[in-house]
N, C-alpha and C positions, 0 to 999 in steps of 0.2 A: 394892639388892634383897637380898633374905635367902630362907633356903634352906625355909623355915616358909611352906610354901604348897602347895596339891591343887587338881586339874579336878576338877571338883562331877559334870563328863558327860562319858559315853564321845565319840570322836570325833577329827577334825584338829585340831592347835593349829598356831599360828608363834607364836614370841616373836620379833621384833625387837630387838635389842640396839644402846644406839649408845654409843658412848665418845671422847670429848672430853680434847683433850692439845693440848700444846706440845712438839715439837722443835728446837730451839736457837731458840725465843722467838718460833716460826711456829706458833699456831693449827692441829690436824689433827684429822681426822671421822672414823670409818670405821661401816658398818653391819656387824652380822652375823645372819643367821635361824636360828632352831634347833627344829624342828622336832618337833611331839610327838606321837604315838598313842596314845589313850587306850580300851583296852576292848581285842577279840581283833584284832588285825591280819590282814590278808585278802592271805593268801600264793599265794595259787590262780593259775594261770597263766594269760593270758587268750585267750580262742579265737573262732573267725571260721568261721563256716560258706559252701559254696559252693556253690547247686543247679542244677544240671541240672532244666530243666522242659521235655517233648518235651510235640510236641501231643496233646492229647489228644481222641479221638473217643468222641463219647456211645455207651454199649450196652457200651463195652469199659475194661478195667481199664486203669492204666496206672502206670508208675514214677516219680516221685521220685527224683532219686539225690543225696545231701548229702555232702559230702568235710568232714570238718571240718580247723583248722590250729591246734595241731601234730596229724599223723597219730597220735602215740603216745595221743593223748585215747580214753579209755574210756567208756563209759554208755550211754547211749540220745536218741534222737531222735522228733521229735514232728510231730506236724500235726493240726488239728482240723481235719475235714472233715465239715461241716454236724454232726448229733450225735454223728456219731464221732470217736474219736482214735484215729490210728493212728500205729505204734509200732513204732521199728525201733532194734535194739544195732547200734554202731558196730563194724564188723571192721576194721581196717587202716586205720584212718582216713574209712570209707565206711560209708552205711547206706542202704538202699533202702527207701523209705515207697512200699508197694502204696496206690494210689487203687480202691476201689471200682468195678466200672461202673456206671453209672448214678446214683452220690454226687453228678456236679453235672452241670448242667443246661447246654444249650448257652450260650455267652456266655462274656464277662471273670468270672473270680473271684480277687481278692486273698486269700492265706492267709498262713499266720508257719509257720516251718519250725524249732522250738526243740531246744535242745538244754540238757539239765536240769544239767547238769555236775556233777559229782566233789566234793564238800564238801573245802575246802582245798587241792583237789589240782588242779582244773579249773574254771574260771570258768564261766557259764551263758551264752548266748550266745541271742540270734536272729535269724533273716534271712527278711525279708520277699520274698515272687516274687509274681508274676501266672501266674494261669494259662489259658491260651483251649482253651475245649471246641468245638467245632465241630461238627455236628449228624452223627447216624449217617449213613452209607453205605450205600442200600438196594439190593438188586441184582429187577428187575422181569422178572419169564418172561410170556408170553403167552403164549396155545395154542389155537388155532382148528381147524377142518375143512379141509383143502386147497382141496376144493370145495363148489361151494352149486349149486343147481338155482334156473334164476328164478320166485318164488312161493314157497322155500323161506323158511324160518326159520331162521339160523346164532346160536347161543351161542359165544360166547367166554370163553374164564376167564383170570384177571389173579393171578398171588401174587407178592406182595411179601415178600422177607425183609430182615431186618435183624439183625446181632449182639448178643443178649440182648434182643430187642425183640418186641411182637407188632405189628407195624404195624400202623396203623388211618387214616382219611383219606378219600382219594378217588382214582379215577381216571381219566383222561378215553380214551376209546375212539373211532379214529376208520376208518370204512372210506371210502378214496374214491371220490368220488361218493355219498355219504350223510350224512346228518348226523348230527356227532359228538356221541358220549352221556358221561356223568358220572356215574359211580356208586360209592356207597361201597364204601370198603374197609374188612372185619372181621375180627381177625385172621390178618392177613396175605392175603387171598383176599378175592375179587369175582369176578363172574358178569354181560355182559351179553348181549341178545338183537337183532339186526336182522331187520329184513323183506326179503327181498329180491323185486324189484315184477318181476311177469310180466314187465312192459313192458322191464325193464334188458336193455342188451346182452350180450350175450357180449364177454368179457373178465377180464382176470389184474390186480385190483385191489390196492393198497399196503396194508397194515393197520398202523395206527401205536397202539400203547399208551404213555402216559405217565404216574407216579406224580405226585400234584401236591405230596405232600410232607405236613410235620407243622411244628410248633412244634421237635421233637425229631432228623428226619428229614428229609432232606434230599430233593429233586426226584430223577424220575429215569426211563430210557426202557428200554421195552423191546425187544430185537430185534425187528426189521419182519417184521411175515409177509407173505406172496401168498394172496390168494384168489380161486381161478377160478370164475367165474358161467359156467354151461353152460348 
């Protein structure tokens, strides 16, 4: 070999070397690798991110928290959620990526948790999580008359709330001993009417309200009222 020679391209080399001898008239081998970098060599430290993913309920925001390793690593951290990215500086080795409410939708969603790294100084990293949204939490009031006269006419009203949500749906209403009605819900509120028949006895009747729920919104009951027929 001779010393009249260049890599055409940046990149890894090995040279392998081998050398062929005689020691007291025994034949000996040896290899050696000598290893080359051609272009800027990549001194950056390399880093490992670690998340924290709590559940998250639809309607309401929720955290991200990403540790990166080594803690001394500087810059920012990343997540695209649906159109947006959002964007959090590392403090002490931690960064806290706010989730939107209502950014995803109940179900499995797979995202990348990146971290852009430090030019030279911090390698870029990413780390994949799952995340499971689970439908809102609706809380259902109902609110009737105590009492009903028989031959009377009783309305009932139903509101549904939900965290950052206007509910919409349906609800089912039911007084015992009559048959139970089904009526929309518009934000957040519904309104229905029974008949109560001359003929019914006197009596202290169960009143049952039920949310039937959403794509988004989860089922749900409301405290039982009493209604006395006089």
């Amino acid at each position: 070999m001779h010393a009249n020679w260049a890599f055409s391209e940046p990149g890894r080399y090995v040279l392998r070397v081998r050398a062929d001898a005689a020691i007291a008239g025994t034949p000996v081998t040896d290899t050696a690798d000598y290893v080359f970098h051609v272009g800027e060599l990549d001194l950056a430290t390399p880093t490992t991110l670690a998340v924290a993913v709590p559940q998250v309920r639809f309607g309401r925001a929720a955290d991200l928290v990403a540790r990166i390793t080594p803690e001394a690593a500087t810059g920012a951290v990343s997540v695209r959620v649906g159109s947006k990215t959002v964007t959090s500086s590392l403090s002490a080795g931690k960064a806290r990526l706010k989730l939107p409410a209502r950014s995803l939708k109940p179900g499995e969603h797979h995202l990348e948790i990146r971290y852009a790294g430090v030019a030279g100084i911090y390698a870029p990293t990413v780390a994949p999580v799952t995340v499971h949204v689970v439908k809102a939490k609706p809380t259902v009031r109902a609110k009737a008359p105590d009492t009903a006269s028989r031959g009377s006419r009783v309305t009932l009203t139903v509101t549904v709330t939900a965290p950052g949500l206007k509910p919409a749906g349906k609800a089912k209403v039911k007084i015992a001993g009559l048959k139970a009605k089904t009526v929309k819900v518009l934000g957040g509120r519904a309104s229905v009417t029974f008949t109560i028949a001359k003929s019914a006895k006197k009596s202290t009747r169960n009143v049952a309200v039920s949310y039937l729920g959403t794509k988004e919104i989860a089922k749900g009951d409301a405290k039982k009222l009493k209604l006395k027929i006089r």
